[in-house]
MARRO-534202 format. One record per residue (C-alpha): residue number from 1; x, y, z. Coordinates in steps of 0.05 Angstrom, whole numbers, plus 5000, padded with zeros to 4 digits. Example, Ala and Ser with C-alpha at 12.3 -4.5 7.8 and 13.67 -1.06 7.14 Angstrom:
<lummis>
(lummi 1 (5246 4910 5156))
(lummi 2 (5273 4979 5143))
</lummis>
This chain:
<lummis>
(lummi 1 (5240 5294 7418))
(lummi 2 (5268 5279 7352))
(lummi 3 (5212 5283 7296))
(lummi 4 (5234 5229 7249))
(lummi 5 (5240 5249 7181))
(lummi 6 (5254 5201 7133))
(lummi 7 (5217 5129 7159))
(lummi 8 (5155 5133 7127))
(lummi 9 (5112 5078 7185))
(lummi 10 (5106 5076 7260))
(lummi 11 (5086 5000 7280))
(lummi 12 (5061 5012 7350))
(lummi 13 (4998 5001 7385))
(lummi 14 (4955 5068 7370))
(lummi 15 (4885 5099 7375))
(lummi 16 (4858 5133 7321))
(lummi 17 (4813 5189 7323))
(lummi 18 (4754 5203 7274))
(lummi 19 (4785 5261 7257))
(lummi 20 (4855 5221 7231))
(lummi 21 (4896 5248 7282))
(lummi 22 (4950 5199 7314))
(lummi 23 (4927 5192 7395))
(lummi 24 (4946 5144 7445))
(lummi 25 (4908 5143 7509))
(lummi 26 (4924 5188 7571))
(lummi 27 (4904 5165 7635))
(lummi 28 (4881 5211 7683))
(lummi 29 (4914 5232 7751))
(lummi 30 (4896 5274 7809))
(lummi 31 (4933 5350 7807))
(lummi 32 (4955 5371 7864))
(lummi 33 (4979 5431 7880))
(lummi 34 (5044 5451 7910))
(lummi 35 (5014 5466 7974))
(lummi 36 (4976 5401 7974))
(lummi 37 (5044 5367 7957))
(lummi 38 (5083 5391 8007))
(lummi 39 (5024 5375 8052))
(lummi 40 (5024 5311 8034))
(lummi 41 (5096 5295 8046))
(lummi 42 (5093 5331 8113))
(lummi 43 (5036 5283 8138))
(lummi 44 (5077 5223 8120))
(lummi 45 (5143 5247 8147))
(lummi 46 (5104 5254 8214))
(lummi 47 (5079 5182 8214))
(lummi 48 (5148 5166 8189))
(lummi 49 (5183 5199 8254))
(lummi 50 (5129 5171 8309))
(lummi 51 (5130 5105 8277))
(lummi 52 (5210 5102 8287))
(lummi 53 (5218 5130 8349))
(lummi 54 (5159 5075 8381))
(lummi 55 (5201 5023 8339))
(lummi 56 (5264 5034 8363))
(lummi 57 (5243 5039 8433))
(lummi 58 (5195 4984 8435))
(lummi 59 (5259 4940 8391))
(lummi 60 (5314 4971 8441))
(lummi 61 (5278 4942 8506))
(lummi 62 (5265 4871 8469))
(lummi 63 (5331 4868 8450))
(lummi 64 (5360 4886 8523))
(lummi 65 (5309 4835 8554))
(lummi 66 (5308 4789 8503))
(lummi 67 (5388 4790 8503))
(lummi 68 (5391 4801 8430))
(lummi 69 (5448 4841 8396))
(lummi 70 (5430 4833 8330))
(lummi 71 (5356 4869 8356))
(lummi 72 (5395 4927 8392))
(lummi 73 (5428 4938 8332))
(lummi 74 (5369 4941 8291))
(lummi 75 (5332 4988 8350))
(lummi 76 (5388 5041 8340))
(lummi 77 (5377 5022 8252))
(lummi 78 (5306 5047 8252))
(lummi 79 (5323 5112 8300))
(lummi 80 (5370 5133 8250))
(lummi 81 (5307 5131 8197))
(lummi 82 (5284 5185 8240))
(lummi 83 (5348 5226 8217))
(lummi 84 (5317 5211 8146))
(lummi 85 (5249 5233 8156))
(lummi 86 (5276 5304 8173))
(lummi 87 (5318 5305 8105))
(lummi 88 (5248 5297 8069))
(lummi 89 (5213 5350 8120))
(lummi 90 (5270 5396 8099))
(lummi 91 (5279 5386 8025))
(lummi 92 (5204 5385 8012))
(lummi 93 (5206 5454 8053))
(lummi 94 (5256 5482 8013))
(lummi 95 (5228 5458 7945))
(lummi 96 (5155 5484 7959))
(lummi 97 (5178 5557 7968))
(lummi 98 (5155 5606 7922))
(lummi 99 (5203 5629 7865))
(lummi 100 (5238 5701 7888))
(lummi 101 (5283 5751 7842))
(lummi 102 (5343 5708 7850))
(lummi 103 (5308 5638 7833))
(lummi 104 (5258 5666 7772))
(lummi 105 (5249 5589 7773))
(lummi 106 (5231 5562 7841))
(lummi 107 (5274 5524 7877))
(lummi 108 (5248 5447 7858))
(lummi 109 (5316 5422 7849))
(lummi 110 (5335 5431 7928))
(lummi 111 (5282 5360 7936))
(lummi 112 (5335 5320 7891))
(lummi 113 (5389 5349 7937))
(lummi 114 (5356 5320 7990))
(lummi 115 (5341 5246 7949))
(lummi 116 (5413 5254 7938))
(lummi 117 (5427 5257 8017))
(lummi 118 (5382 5198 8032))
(lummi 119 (5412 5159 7978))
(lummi 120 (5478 5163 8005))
(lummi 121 (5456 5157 8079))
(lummi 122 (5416 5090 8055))
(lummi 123 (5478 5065 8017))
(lummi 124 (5517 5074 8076))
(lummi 125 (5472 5036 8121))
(lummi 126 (5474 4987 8069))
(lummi 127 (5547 4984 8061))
(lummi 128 (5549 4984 8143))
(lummi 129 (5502 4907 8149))
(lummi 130 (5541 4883 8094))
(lummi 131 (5611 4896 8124))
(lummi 132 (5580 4864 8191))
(lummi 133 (5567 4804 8159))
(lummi 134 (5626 4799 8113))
(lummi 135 (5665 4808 8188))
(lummi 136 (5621 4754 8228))
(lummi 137 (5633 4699 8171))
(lummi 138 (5706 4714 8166))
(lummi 139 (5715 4718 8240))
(lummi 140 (5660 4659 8256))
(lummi 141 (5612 4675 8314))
(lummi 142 (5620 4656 8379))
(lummi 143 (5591 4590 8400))
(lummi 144 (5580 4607 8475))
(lummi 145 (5533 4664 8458))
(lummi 146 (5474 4672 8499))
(lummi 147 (5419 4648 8460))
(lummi 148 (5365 4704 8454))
(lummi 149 (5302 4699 8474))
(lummi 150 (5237 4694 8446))
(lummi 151 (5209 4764 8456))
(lummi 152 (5274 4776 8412))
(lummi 153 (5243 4737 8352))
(lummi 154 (5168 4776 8366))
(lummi 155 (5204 4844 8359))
(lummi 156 (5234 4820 8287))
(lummi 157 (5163 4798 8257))
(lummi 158 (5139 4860 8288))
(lummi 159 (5182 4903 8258))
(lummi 160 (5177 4869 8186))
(lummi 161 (5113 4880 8186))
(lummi 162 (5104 4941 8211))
(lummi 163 (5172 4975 8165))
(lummi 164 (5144 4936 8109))
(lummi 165 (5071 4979 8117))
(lummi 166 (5113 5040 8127))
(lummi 167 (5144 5034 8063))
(lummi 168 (5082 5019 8023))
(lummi 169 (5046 5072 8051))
(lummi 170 (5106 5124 8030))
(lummi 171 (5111 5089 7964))
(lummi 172 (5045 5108 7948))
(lummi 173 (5053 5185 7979))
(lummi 174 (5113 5178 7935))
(lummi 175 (5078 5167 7873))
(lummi 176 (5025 5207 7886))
(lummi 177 (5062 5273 7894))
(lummi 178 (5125 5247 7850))
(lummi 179 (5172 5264 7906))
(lummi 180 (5242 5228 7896))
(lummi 181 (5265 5246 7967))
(lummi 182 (5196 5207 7995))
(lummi 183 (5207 5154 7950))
(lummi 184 (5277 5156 7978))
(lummi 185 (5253 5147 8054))
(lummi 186 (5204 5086 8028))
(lummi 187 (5262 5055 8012))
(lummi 188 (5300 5065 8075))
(lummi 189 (5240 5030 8108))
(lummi 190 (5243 4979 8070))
(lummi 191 (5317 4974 8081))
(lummi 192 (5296 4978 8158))
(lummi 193 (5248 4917 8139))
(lummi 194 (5307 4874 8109))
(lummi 195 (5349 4893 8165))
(lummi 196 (5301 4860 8216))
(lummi 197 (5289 4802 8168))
(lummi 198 (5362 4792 8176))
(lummi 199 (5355 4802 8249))
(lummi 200 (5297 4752 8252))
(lummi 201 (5339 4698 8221))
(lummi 202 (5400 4710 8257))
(lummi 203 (5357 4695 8321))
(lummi 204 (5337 4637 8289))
(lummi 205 (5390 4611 8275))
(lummi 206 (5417 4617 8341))
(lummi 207 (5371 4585 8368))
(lummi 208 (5368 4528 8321))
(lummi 209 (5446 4528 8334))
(lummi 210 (5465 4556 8262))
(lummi 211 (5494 4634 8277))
(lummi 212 (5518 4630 8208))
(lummi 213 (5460 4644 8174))
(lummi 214 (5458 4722 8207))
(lummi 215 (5517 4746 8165))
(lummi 216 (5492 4706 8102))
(lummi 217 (5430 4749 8104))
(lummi 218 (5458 4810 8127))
(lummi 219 (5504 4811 8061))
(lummi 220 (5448 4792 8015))
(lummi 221 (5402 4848 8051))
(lummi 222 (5464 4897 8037))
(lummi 223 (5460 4886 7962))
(lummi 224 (5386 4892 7957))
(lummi 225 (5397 4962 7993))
(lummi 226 (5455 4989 7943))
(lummi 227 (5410 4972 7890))
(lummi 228 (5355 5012 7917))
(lummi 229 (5407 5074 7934))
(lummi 230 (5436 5077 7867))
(lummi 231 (5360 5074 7831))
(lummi 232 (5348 5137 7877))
(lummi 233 (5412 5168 7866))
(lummi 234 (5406 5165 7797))
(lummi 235 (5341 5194 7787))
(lummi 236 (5358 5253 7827))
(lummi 237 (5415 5269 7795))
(lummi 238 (5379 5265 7729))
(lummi 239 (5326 5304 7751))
(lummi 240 (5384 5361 7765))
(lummi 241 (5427 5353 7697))
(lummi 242 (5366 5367 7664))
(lummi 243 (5352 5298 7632))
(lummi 244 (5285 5292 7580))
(lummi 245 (5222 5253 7600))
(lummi 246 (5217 5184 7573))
(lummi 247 (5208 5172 7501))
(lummi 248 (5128 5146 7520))
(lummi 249 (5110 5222 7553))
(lummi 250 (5141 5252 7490))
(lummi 251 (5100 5212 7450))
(lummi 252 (5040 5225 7494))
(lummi 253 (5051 5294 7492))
(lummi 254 (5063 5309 7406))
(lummi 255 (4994 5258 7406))
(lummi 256 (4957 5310 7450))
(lummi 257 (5003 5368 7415))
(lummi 258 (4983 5351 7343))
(lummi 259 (4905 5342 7367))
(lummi 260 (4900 5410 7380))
(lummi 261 (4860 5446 7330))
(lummi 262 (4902 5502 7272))
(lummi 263 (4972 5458 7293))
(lummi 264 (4993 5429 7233))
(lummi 265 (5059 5400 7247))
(lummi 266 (5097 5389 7307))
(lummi 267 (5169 5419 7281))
(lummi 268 (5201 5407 7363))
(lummi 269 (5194 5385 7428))
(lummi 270 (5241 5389 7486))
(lummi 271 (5233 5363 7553))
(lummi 272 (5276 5376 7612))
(lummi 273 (5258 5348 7684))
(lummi 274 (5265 5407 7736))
(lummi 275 (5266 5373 7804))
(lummi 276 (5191 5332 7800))
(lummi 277 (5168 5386 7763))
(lummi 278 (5175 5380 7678))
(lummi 279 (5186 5438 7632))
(lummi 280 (5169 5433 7561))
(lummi 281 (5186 5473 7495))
(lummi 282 (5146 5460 7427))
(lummi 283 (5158 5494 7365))
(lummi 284 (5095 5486 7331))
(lummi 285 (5070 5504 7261))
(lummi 286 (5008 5539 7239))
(lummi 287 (4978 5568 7183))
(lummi 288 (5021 5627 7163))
(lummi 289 (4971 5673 7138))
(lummi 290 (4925 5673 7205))
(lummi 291 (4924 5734 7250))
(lummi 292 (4968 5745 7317))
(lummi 293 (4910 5738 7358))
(lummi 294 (4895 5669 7326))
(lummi 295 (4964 5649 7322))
(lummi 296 (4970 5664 7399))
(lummi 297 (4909 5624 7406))
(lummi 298 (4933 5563 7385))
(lummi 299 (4996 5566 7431))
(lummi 300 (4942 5577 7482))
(lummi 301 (4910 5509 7467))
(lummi 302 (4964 5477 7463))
(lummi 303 (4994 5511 7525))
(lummi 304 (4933 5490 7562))
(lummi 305 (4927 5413 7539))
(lummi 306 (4996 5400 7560))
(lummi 307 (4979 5426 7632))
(lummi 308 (4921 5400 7634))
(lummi 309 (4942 5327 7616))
(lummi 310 (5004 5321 7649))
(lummi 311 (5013 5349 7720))
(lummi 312 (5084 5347 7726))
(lummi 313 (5084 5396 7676))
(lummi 314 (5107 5461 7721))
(lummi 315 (5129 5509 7657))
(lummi 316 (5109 5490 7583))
(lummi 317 (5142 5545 7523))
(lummi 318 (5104 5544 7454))
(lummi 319 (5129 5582 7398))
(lummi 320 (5090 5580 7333))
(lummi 321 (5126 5580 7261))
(lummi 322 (5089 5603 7197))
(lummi 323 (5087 5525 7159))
(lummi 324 (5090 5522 7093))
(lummi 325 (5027 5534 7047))
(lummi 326 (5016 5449 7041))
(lummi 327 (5046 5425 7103))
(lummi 328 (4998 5370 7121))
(lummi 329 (4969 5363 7052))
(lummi 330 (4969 5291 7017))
(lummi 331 (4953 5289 6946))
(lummi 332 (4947 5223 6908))
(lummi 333 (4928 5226 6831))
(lummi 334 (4914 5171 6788))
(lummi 335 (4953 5170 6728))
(lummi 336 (4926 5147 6658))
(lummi 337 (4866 5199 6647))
(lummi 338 (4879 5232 6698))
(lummi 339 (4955 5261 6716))
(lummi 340 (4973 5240 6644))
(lummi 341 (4933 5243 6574))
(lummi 342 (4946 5206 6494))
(lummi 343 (5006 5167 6503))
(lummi 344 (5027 5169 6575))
(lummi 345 (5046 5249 6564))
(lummi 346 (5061 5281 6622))
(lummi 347 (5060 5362 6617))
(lummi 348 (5112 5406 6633))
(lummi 349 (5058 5456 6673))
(lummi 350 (5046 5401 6722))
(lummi 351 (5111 5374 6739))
(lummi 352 (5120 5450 6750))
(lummi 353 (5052 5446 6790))
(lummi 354 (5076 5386 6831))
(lummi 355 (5149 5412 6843))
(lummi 356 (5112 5473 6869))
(lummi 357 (5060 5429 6921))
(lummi 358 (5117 5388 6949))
(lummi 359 (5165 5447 6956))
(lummi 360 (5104 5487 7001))
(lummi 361 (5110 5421 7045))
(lummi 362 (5053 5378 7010))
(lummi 363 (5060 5314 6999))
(lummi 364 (5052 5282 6930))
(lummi 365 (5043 5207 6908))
(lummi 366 (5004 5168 6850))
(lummi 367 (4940 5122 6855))
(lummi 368 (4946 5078 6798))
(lummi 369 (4921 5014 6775))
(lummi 370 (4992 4988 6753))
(lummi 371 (5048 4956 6786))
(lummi 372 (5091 5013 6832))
(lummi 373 (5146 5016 6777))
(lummi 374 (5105 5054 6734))
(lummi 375 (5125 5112 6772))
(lummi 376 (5190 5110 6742))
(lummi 377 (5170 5136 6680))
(lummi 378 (5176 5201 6708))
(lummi 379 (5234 5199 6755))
(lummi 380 (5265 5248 6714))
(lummi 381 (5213 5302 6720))
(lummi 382 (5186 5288 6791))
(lummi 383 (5190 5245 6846))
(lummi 384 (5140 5228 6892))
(lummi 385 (5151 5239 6972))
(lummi 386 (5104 5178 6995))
(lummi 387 (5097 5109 6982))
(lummi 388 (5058 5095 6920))
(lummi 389 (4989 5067 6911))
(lummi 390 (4997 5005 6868))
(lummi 391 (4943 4958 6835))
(lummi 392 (4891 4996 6847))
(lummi 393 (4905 5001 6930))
(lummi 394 (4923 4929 6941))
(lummi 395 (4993 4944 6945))
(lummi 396 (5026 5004 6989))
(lummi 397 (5089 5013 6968))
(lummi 398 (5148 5056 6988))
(lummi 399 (5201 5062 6927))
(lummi 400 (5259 5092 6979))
(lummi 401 (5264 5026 7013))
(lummi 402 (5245 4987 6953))
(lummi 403 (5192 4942 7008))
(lummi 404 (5122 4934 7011))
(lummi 405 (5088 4972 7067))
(lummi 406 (5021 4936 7071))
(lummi 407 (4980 4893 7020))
(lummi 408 (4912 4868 7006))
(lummi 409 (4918 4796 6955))
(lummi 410 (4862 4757 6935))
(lummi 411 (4858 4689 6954))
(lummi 412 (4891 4651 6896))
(lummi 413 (4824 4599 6901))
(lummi 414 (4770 4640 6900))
(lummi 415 (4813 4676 6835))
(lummi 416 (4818 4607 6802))
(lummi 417 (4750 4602 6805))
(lummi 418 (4721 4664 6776))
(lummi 419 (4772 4663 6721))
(lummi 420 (4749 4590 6699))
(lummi 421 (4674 4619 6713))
(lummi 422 (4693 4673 6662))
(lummi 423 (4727 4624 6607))
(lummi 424 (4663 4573 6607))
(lummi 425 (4608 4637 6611))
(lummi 426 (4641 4696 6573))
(lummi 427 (4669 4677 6514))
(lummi 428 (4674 4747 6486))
(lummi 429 (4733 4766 6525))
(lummi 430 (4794 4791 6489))
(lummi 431 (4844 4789 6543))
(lummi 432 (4858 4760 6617))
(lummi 433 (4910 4809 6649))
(lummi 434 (4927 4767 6719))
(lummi 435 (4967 4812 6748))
(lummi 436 (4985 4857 6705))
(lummi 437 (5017 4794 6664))
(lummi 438 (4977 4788 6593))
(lummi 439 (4947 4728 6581))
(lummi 440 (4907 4723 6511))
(lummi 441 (4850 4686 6532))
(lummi 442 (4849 4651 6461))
(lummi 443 (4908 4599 6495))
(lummi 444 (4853 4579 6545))
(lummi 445 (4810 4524 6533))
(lummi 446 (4749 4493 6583))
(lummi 447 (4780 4453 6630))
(lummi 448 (4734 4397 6607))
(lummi 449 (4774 4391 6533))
(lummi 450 (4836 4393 6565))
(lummi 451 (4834 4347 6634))
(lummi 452 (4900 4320 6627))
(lummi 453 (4943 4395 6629))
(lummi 454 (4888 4443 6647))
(lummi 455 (4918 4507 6620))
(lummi 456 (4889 4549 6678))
(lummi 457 (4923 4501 6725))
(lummi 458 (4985 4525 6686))
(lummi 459 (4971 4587 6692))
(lummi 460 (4954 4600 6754))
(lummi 461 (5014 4551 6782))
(lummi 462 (5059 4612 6743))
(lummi 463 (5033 4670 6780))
(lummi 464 (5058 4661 6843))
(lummi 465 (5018 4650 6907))
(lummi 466 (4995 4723 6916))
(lummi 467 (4942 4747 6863))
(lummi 468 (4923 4831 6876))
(lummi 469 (4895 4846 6805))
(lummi 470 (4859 4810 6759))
(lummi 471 (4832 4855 6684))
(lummi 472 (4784 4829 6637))
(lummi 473 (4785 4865 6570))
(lummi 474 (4727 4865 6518))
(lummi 475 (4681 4901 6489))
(lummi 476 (4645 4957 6518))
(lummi 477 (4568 4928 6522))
(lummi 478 (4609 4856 6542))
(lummi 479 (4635 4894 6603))
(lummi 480 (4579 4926 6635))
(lummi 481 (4534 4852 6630))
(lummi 482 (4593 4823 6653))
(lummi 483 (4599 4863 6716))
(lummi 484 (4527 4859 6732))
(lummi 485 (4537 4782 6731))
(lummi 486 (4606 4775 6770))
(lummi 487 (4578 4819 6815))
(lummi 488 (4516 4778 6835))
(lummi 489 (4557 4710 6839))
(lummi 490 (4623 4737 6869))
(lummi 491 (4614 4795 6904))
(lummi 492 (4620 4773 6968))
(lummi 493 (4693 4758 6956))
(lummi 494 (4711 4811 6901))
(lummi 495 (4703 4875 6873))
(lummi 496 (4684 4896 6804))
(lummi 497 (4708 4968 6779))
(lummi 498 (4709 4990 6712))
(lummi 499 (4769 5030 6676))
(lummi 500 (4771 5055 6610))
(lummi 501 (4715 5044 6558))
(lummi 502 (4721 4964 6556))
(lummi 503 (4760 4940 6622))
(lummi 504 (4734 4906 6682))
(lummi 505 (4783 4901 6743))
(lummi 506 (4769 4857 6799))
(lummi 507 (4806 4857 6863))
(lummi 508 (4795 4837 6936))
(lummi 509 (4729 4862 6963))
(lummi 510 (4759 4907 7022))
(lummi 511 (4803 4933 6982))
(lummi 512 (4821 5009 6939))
(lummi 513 (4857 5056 6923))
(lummi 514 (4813 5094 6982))
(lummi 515 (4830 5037 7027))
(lummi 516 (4907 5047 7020))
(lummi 517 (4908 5122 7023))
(lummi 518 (4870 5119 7093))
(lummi 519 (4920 5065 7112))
(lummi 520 (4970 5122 7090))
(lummi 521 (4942 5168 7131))
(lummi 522 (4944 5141 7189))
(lummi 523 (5009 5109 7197))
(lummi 524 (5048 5154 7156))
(lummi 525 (5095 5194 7204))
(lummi 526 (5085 5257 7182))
(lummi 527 (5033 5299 7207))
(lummi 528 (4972 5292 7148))
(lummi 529 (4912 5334 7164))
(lummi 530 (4883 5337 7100))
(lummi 531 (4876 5277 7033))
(lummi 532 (4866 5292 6966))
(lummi 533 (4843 5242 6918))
(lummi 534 (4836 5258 6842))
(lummi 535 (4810 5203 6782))
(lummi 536 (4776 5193 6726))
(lummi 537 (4747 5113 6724))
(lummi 538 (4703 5078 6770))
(lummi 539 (4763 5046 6800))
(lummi 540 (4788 5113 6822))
(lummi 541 (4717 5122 6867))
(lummi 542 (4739 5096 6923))
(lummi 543 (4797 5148 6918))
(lummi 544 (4756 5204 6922))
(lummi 545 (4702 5177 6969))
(lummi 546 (4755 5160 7016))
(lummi 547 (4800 5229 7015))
(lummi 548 (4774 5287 7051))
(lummi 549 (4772 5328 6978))
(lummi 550 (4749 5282 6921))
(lummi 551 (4765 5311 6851))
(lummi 552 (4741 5291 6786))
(lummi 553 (4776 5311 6727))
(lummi 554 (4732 5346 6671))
(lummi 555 (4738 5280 6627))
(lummi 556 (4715 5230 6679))
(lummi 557 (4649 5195 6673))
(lummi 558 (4590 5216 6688))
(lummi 559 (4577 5178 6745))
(lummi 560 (4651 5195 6775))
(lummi 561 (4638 5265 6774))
(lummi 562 (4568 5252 6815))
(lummi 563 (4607 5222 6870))
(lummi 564 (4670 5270 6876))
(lummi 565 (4661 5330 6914))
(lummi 566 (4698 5379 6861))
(lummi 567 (4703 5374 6792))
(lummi 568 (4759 5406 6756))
(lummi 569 (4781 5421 6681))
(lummi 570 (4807 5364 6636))
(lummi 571 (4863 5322 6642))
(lummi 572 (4883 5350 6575))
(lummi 573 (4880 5427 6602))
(lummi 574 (4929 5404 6671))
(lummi 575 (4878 5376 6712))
(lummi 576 (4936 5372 6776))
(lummi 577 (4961 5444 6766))
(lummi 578 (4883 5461 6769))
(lummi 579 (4877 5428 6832))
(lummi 580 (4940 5453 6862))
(lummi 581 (4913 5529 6848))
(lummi 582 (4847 5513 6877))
(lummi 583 (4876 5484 6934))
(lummi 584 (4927 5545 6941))
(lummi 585 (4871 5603 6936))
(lummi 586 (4824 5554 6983))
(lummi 587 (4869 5568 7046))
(lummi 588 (4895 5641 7034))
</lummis>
């Protein structure tokens, strides 16, 4: 399996787990073991052989007394089923042994020999009712045949029925035990089945005085046989060129793989079918400063959950790397107060801090309340290795691709209206920031003055049809009545977050900066076990509620650092490099 590297977002259908981890569901099968298995296939090869032999007699003598060639033909069809039966009595026989010094492996591979056998021997009996029909409608039949008999026509809806049971009834042994070569003899009773539908009309249409319609069904019956032959063919011979397991058990598998508890990435995993049986190879990686005994431990577990949920599985090979210190590790900062202080200054100790987390394998990305952009203000120093956490989590957005990977917008209505709530109540604001577009709310007048052009009309016509972000700026005392009051009228619809001393930032209710990083985290396709959030404002709660590690910086408010679950130095003494040190003694 080929762990993708560089596409940041699976869109599937997917469980998730409390714990974060990626699962789909498994269903749940029977094991049985290889003495149950060859048990199985021995019972129905039995069945198989009496059923054919009564057939073919019971067929043979309708035919004679019946004066049916096209029966007698099909009597001496199913006895040649009983040829097959013995195939699958062999190559299950063979396959079952135990491994020895010269097959360290077993010998599961002599079943698709035998598939391969019945796959031919069904082609041919294909290719032989084709070619019989292809001859009577080139040659024309015979119009002073003797026209058979009734018990003829008995013997054909007899043996329909009773080939088409047969081949249900080894379908599902089939299945069961995941034998190709029994799958291989359902098929040749089904192929018995078609042969004695084309039997049944050719009887028919003797009868009815239309002998033409024998051949027509005997060709169509031939191609519904090669089909069936070549299916069975080719999934033997894939089973012995050692071909992978569909792309759905691989993903089953790294799901159950990466569930296990110390794996933090899945760094391989190779599948080879073996016969029916599947061997599997995982390279996974753990933390590199755990003991043997643990590290063997985890293999174990792993081991042991791919056995356990897959029975094919005969032989499953895990090898454990060392990962790097911050494999598994997302970390998204806000920026202004938090990963930057004064003027947007950025320090040199950490982009070194940063360079550091991401080169360890972490996984580094900003949470900020501006457009995703801003992040190119220090492309030059560092780069983030995740899509970035715009607007204050309404907007998820990866900068590789240049495309949005999931947003949260306001409905442009419901903004309309609080901003004209705010323009006739709150007449202390400084500044409307719709967004992130400055409006001076001085150029807004009530809508009654102004009827004819309505200068929020115009405003909110230029914005576009999506609104993520909308800032109120005023003074500090303004802001917290303000939010008390928007809160009680609007906050079904919005919410209210203050940032720096005098802002109030209002965005869609189910929406954050929190919000987006768990979206992250659970469809980013990389294995993330653990999220760090660190902030300084109220709109950076969420953040840290949301992470598994909250951080507030030593400048935060009061009320930020009550919520987070660490508090670190000031984002004027490298808050990030802090954080990155804690994080580094924290797991060794």
């Amino acid at each position: 399996m080929t762990v993708p590297k560089k596409s940041y977002f699976i869109k599937e259908n997917i469980v998730i787990k409390e714990s974060g981890f990626v699962m789909t569901r498994i269903e749940k099968k029977e094991i049985l073991s290889d003495e149950k298995t060859k048990k199985v296939a021995m019972q129905v090869s039995t069945v198989s052989i009496v059923v054919n032999l009564l057939l073919s007699v019971f067929k043979l003598l309708a035919g004679i007394i019946g004066k049916s060639g096209a029966m007698v033909s099909d009597a001496i069809h199913s006895a040649s089923d009983v040829f097959s039966s013995f195939i699958v009595i062999i190559g299950v026989s063979l396959a079952g042994k135990e491994s020895d010094e010269g097959h360290q492996y077993g010998h599961d591979r002599l079943e698709c020999v035998a598939a391969i056998i019945l796959a031919v021997v069904l082609l041919i009996t294909g290719a032989g009712i084709g070619i019989d029909g292809v001859n009577k409608i080139i040659n024309g039949t015979n119009g002073n045949q003797t026209i058979p008999g009734i018990i003829a026509m008995v013997a054909a809806i007899i043996s329909i029925a009773t080939k088409e049971w047969m081949y249900w009834f080894t379908r599902s042994a089939a299945k069961k035990i995941n034998s190709g070569a029994v799958m291989a003899d359902a098929w040749h009773h089904r192929s018995d089945a078609l042969s004695s539908i084309g039997a049944l009309i050719g009887i028919i249409g003797a009868r009815s005085g239309f002998p033409i319609l024998d051949p027509i069904a005997s060709v169509i019956i031939c191609l519904f046989i090669a089909k069936a032959a070549y299916e069975i063919f080719k999934d033997a011979i894939d089973k012995m060129v050692d071909k992978s397991c569909d792309e759905e058990v691989e993903r089953k598998m790294a799901d159950i793989i990466l569930s296990q508890k110390g794996v933090v990435s899945l760094d391989l995993l190779h599948t080879r079918l073996f016969g029916a049986k599947i061997y599997v190879d995982v390279e996974i990686a753990a933390n590199g400063n755990i003991s043997l005994y643990k590290s063997h431990a985890i293999a174990q577990e792993v081991h042991d959950a791919i056995e356990k949920n897959f029975q094919e599985v005969k032989h499953c090979m895990v090898h454990v790397n060392p990962a790097p210190k911050f494999k598994g590790y997302l970390l998204c900062s806000d920026c202004d107060g938090t990963l930057t202080y004064g003027e947007e200054v950025l320090s040199e100790e950490n982009v070194k801090a940063i360079k550091y987390f991401q080169k360890e394998g972490g996984i580094f990305t900003l949470a900020t309340g501006r457009f995703p952009e801003y992040a190119d203000k220090f492309k030059d120093r560092f780069k983030v290795n995740a899509p970035i956490v715009a607007l204050n989590g309404t907007v998820l957005y990866d900068k590789d691709n240049e495309q949005i990977i999931e947003k949260w917008p306001m409905a442009k209505e419901d903004c309309y209206k609080l901003v004209k709530y705010v323009n006739d109540n709150w007449t202390k604001v400084w500044e409307y920031w719709i967004n992130y577009t400055v409006h001076d709310s001085k150029e807004f007048k009530p809508l009654e003055s102004a009827p004819g052009d309505g200068s929020l009309e115009k405003l909110f016509d230029s914005i576009g049809d999506e609104v993520f972000k909308i800032l109120f700026i005023q003074d500090e005392e303004v802001t917290v009545a303000m939010q008390k009051d928007l809160k009680e009228k609007f906050g079904n619809k919005f919410r209210f977050d203050t940032s720096w001393p005098n802002g109030l930032e209002i965005q869609r209710v189910d929406s954050g900066k929190g919000i987006a990083v768990e979206y992250l985290k659970k469809h980013f396709n990389q294995h993330i076990h653990t999220t760090i959030g660190v902030g300084d404002q109220e709109n950076d709660i969420s953040l840290l509620q949301n992470c598994d590690i909250g951080y507030a910086v030593g400048n935060a408010k009061e009320n930020v650092k009550k919520l987070a679950d660490r508090v670190t130095v000031p984002n004027t003494e490298n808050a990030i490099k802090a954080i990155i040190e804690d994080l580094d003694k924290q797991n060794y």
